[in-house]
N, CA and C atoms as an extended XYZ file, in Angstrom:
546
Properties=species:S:1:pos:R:3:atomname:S:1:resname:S:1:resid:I:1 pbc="F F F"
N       -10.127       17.181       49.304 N   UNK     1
C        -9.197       18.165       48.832 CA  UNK     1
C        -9.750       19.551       49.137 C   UNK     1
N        -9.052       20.605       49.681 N   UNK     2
C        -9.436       21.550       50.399 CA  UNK     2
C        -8.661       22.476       48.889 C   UNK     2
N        -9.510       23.658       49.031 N   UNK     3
C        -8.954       24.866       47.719 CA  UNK     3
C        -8.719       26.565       48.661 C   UNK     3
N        -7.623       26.281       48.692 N   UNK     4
C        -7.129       27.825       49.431 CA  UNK     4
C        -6.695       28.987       48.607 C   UNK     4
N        -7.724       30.016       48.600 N   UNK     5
C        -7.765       31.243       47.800 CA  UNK     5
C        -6.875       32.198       49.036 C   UNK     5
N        -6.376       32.261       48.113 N   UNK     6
C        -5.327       33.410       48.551 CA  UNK     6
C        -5.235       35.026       48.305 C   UNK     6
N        -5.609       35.094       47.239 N   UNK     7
C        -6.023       36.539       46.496 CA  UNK     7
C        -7.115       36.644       45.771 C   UNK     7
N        -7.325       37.746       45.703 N   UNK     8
C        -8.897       37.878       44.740 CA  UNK     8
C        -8.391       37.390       42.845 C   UNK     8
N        -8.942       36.890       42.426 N   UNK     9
C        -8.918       36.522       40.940 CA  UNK     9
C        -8.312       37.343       39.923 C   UNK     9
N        -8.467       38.633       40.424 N   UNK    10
C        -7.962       39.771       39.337 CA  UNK    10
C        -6.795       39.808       39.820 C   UNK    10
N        -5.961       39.880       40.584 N   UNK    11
C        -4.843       39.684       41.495 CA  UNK    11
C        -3.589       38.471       40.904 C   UNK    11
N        -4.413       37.389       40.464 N   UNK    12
C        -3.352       36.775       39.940 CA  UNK    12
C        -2.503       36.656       38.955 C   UNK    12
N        -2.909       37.238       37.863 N   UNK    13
C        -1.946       37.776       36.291 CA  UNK    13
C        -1.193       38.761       36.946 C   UNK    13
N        -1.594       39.662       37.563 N   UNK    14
C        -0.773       40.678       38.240 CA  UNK    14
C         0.569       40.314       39.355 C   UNK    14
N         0.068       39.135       39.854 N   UNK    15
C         1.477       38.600       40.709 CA  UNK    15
C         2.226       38.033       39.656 C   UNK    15
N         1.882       36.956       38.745 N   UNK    16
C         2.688       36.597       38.052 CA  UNK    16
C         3.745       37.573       36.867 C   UNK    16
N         2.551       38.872       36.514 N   UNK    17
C         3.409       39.524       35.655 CA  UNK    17
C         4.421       40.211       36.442 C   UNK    17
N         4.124       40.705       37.926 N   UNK    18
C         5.079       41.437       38.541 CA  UNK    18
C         6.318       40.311       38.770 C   UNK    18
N         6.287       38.603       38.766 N   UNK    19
C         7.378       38.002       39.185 CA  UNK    19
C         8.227       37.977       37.756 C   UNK    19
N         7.422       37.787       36.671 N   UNK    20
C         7.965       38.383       35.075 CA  UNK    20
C         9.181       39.425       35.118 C   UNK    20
N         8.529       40.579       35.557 N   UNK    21
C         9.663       41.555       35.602 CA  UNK    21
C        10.887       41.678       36.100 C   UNK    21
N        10.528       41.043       36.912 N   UNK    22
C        12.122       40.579       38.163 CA  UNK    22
C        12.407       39.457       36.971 C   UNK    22
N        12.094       38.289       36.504 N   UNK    23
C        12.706       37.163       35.943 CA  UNK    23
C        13.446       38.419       34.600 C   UNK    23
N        12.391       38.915       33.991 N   UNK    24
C        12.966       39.444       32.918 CA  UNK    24
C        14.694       40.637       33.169 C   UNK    24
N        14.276       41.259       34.275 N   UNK    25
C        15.223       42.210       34.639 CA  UNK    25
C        16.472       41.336       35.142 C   UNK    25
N        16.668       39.937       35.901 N   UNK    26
C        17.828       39.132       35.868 CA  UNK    26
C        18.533       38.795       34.631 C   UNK    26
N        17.894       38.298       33.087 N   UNK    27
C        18.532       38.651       32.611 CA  UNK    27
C        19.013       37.287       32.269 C   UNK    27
N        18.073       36.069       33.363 N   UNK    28
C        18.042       34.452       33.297 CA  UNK    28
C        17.576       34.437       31.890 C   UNK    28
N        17.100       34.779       31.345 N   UNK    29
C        16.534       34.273       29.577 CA  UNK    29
C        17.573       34.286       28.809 C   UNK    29
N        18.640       34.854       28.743 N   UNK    30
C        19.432       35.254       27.674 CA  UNK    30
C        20.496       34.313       27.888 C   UNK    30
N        20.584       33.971       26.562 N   UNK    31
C        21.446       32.777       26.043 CA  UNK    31
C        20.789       30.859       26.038 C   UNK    31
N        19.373       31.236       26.288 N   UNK    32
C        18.960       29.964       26.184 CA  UNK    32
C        18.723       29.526       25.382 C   UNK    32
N        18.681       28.107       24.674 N   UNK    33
C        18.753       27.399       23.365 CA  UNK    33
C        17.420       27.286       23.401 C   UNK    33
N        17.117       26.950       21.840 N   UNK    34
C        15.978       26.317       21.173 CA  UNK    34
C        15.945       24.864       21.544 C   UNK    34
N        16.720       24.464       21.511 N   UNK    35
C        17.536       22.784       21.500 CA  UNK    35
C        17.395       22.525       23.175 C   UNK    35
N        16.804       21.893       23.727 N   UNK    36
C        16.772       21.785       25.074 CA  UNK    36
C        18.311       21.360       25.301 C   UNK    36
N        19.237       21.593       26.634 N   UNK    37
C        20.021       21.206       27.084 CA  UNK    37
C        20.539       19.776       27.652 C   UNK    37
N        19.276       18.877       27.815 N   UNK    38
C        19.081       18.044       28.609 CA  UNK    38
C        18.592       17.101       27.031 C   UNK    38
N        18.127       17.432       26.037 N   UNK    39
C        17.683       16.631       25.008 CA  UNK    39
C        16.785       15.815       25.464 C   UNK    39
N        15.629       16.838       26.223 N   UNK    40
C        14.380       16.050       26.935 CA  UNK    40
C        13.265       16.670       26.582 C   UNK    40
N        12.094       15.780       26.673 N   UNK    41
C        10.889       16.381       26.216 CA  UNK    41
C        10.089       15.921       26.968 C   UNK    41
N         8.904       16.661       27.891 N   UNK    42
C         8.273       15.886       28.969 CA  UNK    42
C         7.078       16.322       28.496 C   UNK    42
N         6.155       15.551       28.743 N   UNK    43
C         4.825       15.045       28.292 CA  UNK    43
C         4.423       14.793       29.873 C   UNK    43
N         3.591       15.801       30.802 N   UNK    44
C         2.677       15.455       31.567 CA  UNK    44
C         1.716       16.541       32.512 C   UNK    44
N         1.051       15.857       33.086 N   UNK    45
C        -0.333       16.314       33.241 CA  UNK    45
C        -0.475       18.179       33.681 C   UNK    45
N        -1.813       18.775       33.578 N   UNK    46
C        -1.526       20.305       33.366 CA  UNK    46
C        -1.742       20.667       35.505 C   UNK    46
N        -2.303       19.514       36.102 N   UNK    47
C        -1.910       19.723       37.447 CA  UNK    47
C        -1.031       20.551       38.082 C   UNK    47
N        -1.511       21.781       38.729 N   UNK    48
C        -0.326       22.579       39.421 CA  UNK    48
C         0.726       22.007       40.059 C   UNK    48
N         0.102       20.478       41.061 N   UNK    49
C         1.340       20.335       41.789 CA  UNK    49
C         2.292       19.156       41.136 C   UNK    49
N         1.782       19.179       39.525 N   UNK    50
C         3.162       18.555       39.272 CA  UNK    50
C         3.722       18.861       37.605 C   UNK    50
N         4.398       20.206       38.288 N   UNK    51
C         5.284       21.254       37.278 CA  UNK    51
C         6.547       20.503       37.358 C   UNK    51
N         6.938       19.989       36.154 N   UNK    52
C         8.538       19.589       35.995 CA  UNK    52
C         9.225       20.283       35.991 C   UNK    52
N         9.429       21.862       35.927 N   UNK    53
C        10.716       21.947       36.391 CA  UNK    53
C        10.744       22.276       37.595 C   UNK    53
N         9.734       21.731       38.515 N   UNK    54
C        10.158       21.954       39.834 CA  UNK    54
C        10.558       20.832       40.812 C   UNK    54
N         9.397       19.401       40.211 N   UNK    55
C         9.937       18.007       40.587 CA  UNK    55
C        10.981       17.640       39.902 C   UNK    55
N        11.262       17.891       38.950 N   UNK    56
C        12.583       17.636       37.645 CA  UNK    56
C        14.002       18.132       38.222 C   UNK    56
N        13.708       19.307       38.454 N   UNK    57
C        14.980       20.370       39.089 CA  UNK    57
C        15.050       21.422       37.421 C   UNK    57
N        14.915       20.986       36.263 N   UNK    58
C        14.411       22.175       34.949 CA  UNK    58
C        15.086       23.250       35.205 C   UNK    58
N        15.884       23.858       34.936 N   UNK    59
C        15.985       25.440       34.142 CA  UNK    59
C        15.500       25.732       33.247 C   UNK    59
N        15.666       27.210       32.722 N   UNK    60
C        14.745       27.436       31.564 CA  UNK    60
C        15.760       26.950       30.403 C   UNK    60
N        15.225       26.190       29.380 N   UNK    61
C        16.491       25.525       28.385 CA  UNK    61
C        16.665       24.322       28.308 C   UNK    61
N        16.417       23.737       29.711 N   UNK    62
C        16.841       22.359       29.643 CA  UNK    62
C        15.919       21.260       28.939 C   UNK    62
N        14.605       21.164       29.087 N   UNK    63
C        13.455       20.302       28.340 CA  UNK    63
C        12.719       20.959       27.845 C   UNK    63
N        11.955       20.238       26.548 N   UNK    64
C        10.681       21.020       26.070 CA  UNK    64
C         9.616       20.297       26.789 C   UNK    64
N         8.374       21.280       27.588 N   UNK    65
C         7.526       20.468       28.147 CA  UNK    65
C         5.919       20.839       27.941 C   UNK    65
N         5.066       19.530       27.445 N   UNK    66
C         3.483       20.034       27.152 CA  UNK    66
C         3.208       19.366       28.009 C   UNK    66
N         1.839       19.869       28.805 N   UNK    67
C         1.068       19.185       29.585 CA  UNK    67
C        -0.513       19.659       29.265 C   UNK    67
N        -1.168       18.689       29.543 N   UNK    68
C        -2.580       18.470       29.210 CA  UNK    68
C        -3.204       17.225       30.192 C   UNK    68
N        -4.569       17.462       30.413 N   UNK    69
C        -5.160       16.750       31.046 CA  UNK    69
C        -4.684       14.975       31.342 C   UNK    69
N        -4.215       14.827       32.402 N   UNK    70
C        -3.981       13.912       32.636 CA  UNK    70
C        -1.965       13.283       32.376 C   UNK    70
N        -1.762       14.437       31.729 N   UNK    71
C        -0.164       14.350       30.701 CA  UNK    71
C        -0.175       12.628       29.502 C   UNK    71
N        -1.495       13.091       29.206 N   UNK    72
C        -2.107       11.839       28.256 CA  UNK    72
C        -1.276       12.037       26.547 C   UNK    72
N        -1.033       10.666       26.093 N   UNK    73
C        -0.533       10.831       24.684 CA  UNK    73
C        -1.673       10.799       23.299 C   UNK    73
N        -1.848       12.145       23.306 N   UNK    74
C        -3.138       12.487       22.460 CA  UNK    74
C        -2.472       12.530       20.810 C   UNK    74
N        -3.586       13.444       20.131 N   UNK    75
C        -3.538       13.331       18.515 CA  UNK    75
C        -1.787       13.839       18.716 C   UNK    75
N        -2.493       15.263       19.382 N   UNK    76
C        -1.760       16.584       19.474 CA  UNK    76
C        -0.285       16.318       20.002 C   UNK    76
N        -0.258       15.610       21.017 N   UNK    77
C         1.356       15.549       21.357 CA  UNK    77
C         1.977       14.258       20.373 C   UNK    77
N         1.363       13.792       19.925 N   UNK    78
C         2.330       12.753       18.283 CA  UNK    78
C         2.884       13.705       17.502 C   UNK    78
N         1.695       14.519       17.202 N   UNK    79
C         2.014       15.690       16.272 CA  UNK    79
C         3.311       16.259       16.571 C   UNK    79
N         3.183       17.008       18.081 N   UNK    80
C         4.402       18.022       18.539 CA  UNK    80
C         5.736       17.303       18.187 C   UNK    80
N         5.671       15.738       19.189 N   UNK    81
C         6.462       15.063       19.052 CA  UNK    81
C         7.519       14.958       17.428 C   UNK    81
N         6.378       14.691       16.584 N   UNK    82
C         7.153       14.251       14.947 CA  UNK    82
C         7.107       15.201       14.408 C   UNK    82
N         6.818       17.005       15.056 N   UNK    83
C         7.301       18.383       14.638 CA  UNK    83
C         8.964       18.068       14.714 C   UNK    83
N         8.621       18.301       16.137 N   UNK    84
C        10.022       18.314       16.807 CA  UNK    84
C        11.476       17.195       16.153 C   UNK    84
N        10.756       16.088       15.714 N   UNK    85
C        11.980       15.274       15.454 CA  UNK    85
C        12.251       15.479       14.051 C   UNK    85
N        11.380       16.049       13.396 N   UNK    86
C        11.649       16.665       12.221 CA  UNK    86
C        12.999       18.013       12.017 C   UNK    86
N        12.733       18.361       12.935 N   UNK    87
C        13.697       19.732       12.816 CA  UNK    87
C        14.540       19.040       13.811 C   UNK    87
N        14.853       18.321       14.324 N   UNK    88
C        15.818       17.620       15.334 CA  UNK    88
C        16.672       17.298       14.095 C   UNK    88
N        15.844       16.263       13.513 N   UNK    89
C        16.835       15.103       12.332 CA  UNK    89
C        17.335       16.266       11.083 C   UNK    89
N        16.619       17.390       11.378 N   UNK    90
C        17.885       18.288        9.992 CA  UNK    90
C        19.307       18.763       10.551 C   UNK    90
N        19.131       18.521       12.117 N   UNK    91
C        20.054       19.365       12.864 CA  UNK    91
C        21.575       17.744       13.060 C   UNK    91
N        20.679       16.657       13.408 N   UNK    92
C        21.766       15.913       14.407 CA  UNK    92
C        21.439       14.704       12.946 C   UNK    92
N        21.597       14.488       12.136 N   UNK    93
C        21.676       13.592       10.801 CA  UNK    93
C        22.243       12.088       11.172 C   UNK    93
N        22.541       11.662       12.567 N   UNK    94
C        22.666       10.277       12.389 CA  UNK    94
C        22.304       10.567       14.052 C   UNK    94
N        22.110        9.405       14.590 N   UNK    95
C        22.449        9.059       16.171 CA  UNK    95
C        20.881        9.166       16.841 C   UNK    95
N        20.855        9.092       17.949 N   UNK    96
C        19.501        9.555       19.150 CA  UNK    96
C        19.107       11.016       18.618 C   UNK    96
N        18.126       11.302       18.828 N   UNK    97
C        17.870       12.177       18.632 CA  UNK    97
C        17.526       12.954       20.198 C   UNK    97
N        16.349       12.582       21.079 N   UNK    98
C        15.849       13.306       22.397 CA  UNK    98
C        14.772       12.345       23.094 C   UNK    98
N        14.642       12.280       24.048 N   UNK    99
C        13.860       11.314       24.852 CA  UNK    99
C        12.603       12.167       25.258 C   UNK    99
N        11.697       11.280       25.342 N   UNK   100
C        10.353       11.897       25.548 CA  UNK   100
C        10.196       11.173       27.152 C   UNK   100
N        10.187       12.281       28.058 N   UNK   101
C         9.944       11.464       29.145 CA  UNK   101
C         8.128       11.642       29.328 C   UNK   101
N         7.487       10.419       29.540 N   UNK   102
C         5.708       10.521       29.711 CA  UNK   102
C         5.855       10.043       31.176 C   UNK   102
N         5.527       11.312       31.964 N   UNK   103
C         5.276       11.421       33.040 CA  UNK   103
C         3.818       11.820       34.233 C   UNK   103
N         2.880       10.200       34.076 N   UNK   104
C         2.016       10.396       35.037 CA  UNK   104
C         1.926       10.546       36.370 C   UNK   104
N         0.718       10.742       37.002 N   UNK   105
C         1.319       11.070       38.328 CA  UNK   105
C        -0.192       10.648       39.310 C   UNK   105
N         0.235       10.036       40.283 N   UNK   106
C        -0.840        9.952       41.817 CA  UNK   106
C        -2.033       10.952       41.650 C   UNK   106
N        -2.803       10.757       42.041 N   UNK   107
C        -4.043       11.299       42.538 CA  UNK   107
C        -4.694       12.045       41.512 C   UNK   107
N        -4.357       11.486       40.185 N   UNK   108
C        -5.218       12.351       38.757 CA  UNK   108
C        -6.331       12.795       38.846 C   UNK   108
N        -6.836       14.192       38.449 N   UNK   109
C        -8.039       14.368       38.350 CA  UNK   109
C        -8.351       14.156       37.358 C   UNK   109
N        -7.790       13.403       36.326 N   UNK   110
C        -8.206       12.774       34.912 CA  UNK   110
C        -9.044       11.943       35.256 C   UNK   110
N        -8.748       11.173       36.533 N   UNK   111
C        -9.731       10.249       36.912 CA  UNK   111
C       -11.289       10.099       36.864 C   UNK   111
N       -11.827       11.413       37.053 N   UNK   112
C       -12.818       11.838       36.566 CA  UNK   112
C       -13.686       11.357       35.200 C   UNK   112
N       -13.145       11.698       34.434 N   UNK   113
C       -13.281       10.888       32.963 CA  UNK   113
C       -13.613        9.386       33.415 C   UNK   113
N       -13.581        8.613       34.225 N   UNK   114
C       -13.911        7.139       34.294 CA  UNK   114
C       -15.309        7.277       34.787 C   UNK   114
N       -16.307        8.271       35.586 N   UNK   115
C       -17.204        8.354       36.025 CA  UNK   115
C       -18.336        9.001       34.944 C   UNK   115
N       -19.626        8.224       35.060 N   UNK   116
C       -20.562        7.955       33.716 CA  UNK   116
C       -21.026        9.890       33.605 C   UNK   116
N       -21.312       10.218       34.516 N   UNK   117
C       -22.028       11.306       34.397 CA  UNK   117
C       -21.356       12.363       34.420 C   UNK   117
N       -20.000       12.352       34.668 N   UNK   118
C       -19.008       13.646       34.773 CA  UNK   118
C       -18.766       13.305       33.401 C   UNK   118
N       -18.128       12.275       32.942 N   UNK   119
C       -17.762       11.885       31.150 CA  UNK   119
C       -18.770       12.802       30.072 C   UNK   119
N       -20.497       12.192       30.716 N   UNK   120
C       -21.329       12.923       29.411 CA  UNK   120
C       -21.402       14.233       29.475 C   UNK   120
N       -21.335       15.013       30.798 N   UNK   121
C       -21.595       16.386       30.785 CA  UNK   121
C       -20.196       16.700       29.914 C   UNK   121
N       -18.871       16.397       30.359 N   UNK   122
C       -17.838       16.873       29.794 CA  UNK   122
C       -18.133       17.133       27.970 C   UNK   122
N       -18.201       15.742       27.491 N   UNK   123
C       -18.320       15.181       26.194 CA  UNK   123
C       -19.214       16.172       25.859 C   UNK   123
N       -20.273       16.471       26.173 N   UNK   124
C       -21.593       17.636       25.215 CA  UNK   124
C       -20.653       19.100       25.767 C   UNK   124
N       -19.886       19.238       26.774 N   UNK   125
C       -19.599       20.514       26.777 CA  UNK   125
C       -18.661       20.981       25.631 C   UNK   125
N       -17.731       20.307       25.471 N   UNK   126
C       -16.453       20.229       24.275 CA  UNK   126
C       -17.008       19.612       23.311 C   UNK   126
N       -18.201       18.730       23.076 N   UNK   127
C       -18.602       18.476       21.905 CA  UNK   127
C       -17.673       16.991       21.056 C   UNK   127
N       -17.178       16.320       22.258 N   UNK   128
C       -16.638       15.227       21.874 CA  UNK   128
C       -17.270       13.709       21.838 C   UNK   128
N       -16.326       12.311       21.664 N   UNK   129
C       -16.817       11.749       21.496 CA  UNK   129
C       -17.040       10.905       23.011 C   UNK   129
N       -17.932       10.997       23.655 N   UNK   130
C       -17.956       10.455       24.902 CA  UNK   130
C       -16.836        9.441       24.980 C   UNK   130
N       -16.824        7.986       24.337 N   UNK   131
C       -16.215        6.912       24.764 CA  UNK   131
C       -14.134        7.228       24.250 C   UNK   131
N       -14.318        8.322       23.480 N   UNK   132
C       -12.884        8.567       23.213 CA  UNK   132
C       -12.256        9.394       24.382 C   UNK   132
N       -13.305        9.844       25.342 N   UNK   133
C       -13.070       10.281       26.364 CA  UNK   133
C       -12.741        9.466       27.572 C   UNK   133
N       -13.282        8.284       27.702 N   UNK   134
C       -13.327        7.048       28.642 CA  UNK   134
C       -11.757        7.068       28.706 C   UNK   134
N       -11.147        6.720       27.022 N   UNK   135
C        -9.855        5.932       26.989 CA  UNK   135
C        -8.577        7.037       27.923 C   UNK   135
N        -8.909        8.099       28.709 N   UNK   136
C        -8.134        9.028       28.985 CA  UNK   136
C        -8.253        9.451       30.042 C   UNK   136
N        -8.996        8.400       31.240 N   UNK   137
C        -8.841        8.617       32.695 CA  UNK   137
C        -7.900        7.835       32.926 C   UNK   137
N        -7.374        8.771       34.074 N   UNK   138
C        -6.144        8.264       34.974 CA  UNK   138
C        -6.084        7.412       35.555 C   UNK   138
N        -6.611        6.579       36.279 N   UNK   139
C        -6.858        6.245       37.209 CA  UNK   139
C        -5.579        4.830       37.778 C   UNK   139
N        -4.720        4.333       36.887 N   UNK   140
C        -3.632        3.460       37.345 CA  UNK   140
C        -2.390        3.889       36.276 C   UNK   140
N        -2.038        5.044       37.406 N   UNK   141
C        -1.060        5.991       36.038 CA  UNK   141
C         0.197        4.750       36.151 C   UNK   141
N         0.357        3.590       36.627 N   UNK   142
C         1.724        2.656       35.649 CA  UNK   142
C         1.109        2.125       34.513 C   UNK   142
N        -0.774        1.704       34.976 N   UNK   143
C        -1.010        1.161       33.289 CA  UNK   143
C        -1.473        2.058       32.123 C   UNK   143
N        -1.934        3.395       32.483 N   UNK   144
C        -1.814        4.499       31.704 CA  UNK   144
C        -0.617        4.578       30.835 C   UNK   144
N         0.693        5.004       31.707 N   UNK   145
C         1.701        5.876       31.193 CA  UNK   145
C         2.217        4.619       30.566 C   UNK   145
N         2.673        2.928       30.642 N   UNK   146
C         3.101        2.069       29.892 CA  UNK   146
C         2.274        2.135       28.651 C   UNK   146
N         0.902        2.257       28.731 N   UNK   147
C        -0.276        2.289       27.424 CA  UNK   147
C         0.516        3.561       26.370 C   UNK   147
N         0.562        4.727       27.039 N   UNK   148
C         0.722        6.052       26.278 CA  UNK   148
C         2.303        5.746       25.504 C   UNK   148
N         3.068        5.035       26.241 N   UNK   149
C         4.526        4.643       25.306 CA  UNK   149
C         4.522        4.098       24.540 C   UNK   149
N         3.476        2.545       24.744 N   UNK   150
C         3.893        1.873       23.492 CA  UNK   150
C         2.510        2.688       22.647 C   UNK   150
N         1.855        4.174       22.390 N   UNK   151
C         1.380        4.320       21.536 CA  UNK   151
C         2.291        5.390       21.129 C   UNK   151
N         2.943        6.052       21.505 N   UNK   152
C         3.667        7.150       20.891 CA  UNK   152
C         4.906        6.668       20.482 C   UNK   152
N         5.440        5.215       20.907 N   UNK   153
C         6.910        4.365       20.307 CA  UNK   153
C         6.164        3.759       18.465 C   UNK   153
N         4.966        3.272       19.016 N   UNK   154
C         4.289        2.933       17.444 CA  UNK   154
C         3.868        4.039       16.698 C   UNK   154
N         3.764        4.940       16.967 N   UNK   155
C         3.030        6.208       16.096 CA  UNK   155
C         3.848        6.465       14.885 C   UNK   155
N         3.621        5.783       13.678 N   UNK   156
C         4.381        6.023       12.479 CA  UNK   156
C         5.138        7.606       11.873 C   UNK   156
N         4.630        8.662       12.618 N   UNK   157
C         4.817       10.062       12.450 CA  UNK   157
C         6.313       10.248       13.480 C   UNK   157
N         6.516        9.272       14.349 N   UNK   158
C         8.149        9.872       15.691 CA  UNK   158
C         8.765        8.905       14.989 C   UNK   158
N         9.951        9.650       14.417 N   UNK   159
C        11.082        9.048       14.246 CA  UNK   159
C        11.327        7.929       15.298 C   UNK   159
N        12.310        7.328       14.792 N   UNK   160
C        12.476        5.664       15.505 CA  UNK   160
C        13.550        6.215       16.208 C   UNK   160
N        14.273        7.095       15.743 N   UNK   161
C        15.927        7.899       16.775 CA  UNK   161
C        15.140        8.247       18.098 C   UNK   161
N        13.953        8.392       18.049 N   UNK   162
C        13.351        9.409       19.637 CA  UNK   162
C        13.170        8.632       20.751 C   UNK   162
N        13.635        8.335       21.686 N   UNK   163
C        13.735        7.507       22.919 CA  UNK   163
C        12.340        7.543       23.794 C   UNK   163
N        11.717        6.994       24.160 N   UNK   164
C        10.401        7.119       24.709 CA  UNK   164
C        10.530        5.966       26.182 C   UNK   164
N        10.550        7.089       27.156 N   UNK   165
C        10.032        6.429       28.635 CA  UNK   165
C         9.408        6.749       29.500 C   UNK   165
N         8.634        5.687       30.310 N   UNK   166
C         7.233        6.412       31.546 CA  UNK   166
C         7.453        6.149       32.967 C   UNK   166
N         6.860        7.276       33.239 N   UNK   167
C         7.087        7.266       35.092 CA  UNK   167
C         5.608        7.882       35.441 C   UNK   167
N         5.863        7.541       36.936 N   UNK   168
C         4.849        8.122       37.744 CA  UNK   168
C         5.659        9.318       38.691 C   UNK   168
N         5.094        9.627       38.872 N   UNK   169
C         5.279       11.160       39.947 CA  UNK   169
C         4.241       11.211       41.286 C   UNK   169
N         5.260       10.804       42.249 N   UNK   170
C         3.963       10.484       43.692 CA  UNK   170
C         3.625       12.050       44.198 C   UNK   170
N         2.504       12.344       44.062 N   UNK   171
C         2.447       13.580       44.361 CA  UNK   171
C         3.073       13.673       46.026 C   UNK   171
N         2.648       12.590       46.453 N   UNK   172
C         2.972       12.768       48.242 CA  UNK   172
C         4.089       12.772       48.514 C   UNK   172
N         4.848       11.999       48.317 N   UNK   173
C         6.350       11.431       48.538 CA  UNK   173
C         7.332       12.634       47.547 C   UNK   173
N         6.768       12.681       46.054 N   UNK   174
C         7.742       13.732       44.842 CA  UNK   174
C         8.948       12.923       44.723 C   UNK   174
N         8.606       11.769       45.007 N   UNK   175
C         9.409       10.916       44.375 CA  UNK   175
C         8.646       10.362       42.164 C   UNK   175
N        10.071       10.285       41.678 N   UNK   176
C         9.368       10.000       40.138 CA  UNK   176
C        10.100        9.138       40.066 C   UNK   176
N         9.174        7.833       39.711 N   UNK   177
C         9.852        6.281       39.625 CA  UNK   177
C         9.406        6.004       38.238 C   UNK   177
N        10.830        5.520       37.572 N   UNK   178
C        10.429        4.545       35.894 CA  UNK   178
C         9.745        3.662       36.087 C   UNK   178
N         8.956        3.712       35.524 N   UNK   179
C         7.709        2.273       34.859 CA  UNK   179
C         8.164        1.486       33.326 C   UNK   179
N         8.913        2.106       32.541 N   UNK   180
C         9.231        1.876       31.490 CA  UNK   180
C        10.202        2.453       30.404 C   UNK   180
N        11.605        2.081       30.610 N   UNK   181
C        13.024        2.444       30.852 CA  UNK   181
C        12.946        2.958       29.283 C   UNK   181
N        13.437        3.852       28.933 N   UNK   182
C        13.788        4.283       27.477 CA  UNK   182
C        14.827        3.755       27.463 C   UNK   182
């Protein structure tokens, strides 16, 4: 994997805030819901090249989306998750509530985490528990992302209304195929 710098480091908040201003001066923000449009919630990895609303097709509005190492189903996204369906279920009082799409993807650098000596340096840097770290490499994102469903479909905290399904995302192809149909 080759890393192509393009601008000097200080340079990059500055491109992004200057593309800010143009987004802000269109004038695209206004009128977008709290309530995603799409009644989707995507769960996956913090990898540049795989931003959902760009493999997704996403506007701003349409899904709520967290990503984190690996787009793994941690403490933290149960939590978000049974935030969210909390203030969902005051709003929509019977029926579905929103689908959680858990979307892994090809060539993880979560993968990392499976290797002994990248794991311990990580683990003493963050101060974690080495082997709780093991359980969160990538490395066969269909048996990953099927693992991460049936733990966030059992997680006693998500409403049972919340639809939960997993895919992979080929980074090469950008094709996103179901592994496990909500």
């Amino acid at each position: 994997m080759t890393t192509q710098v393009t601008q000097p480091a200080d340079a990059n908040i500055d491109t992004a805030l200057e593309r800010n201003r143009r987004f802000a001066a269109s004038g695209s923000h206004q009128g977008a819901t709290v309530f995603p449009n799409l009644r989707l919630f995507v769960v996956t990895c913090l990898d540049p090249r795989v931003d959902p609303a760009h493999f997704l097709g996403l506007e701003l509005g349409d899904a709520m989306v967290v990503r984190n190492v690996g787009g793994r189903v941690t403490q933290q996204v149960i939590d978000d998750v049974a935030f969210i369906s909390q203030i969902t279920e005051n709003v929509l009082p019977d029926g579905p509530l929103f689908e959680v799409a858990l979307i892994h993807h090809t060539q993880c650098g979560a993968g990392a985490l499976a290797d002994d000596g990248f794991r311990q340096s990580y683990a003493a840097r963050i101060g974690a528990e080495e082997s709780t770290l093991r359980e969160r490499a990538v490395l066969d994102p269909a048996s990953t992302v099927a693992s991460d469903v049936e733990r966030l479909r059992s997680a006693p905290a998500v409403s049972p209304r919340v639809a939960v399904s997993g895919h992979i995302y080929d980074v090469e192809s950008g094709v996103v195929k179901t592994v496990v149909p909500g």
